[in-house]
Every structure is written in C-alpha cells, then in structure tokens.
C-alpha positions in Angstrom: 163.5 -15.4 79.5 160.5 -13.5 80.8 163.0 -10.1 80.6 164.2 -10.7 77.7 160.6 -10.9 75.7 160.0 -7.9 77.7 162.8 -5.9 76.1 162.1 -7.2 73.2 158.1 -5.7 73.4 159.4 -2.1 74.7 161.8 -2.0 71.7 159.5 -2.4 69.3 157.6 -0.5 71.2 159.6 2.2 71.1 160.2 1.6 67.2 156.1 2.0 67.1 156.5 5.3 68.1 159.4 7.0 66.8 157.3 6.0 63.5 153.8 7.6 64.8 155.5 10.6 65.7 157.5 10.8 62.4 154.1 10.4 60.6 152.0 12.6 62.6 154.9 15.6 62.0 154.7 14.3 58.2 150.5 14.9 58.2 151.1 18.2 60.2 153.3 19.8 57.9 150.9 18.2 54.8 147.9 20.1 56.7 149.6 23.2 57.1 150.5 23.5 54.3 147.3 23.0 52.5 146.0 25.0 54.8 147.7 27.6 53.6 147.1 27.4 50.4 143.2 27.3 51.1 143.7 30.8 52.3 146.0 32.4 49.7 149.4 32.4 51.7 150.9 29.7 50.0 152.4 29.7 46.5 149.0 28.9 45.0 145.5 29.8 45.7 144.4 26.6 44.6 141.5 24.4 47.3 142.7 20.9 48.4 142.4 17.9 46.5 139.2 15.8 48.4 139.8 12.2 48.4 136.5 11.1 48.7 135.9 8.5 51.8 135.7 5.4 49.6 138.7 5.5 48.1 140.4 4.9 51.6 140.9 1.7 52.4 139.1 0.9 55.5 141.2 -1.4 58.7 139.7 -4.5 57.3 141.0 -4.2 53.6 144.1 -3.1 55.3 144.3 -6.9 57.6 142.8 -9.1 54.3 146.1 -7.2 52.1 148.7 -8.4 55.0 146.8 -11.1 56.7 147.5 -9.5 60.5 146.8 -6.8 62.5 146.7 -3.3 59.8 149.7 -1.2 60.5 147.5 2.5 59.5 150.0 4.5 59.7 152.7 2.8 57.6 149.8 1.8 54.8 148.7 5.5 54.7 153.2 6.3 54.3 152.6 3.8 51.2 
C-alpha cells in the first residue's frame, strides 16, 4: 500500500514539473520577446505593458478562489 501511494506522489510529481518547466519556457519566450521589443529589434518599438502589482492576485486570493493550496503557476496560465 505504502508503494503504491508512493508512485502515486512521484507521478504527480512528475506531472508538477513537466508543467513548471512548460510554463517557465512559456514566461521565457514572453520576456524575450518583450525584451526585444524594449530595444527596437522586434516588430515594434513599443515599451511593455506594466501590470501594476495590485492587480495580481496575491497566494491568499489564489487559496480563498479554490479553497486549497494555490496552484501559481497554472492561475498565472489562466
């Protein structure tokens, strides 16, 4: 039983972080390219869009939308 709860935790696990990495080479490729448009290579000259810092939601309105543990990187995918 113990093993089988164990496999169980390393697949999802695993799941976990085929999904971080997927997101973190989704925000890479997002910051280069804005990047790149901040310094003129890019198909526009244009400056970023700010977001400003409260209108992210914070790890608490994240847990009182679900009612569990926030998931970050899937609401920020959202």
């Amino acid at each position: 039983m113990e093993g089988e709860e164990r496999a169980h935790r390393e697949a999802h696990f695993q799941e976990e972080l085929e999904s971080l990495k997927a997101s973190v080479a989704r925000l890479t490729s997002l910051l280069e390219k804005i990047l790149r448009n901040v310094v003129g290579e890019g198909p526009s000259n244009r400056p970023a869009i700010f977001v400003p810092p409260s209108a992210i939601a914070q790890p608490e309105e994240i847990m009182s939308e679900h009612g569990q543990e926030p998931n970050i990187i899937q609401h920020l995918s959202t």
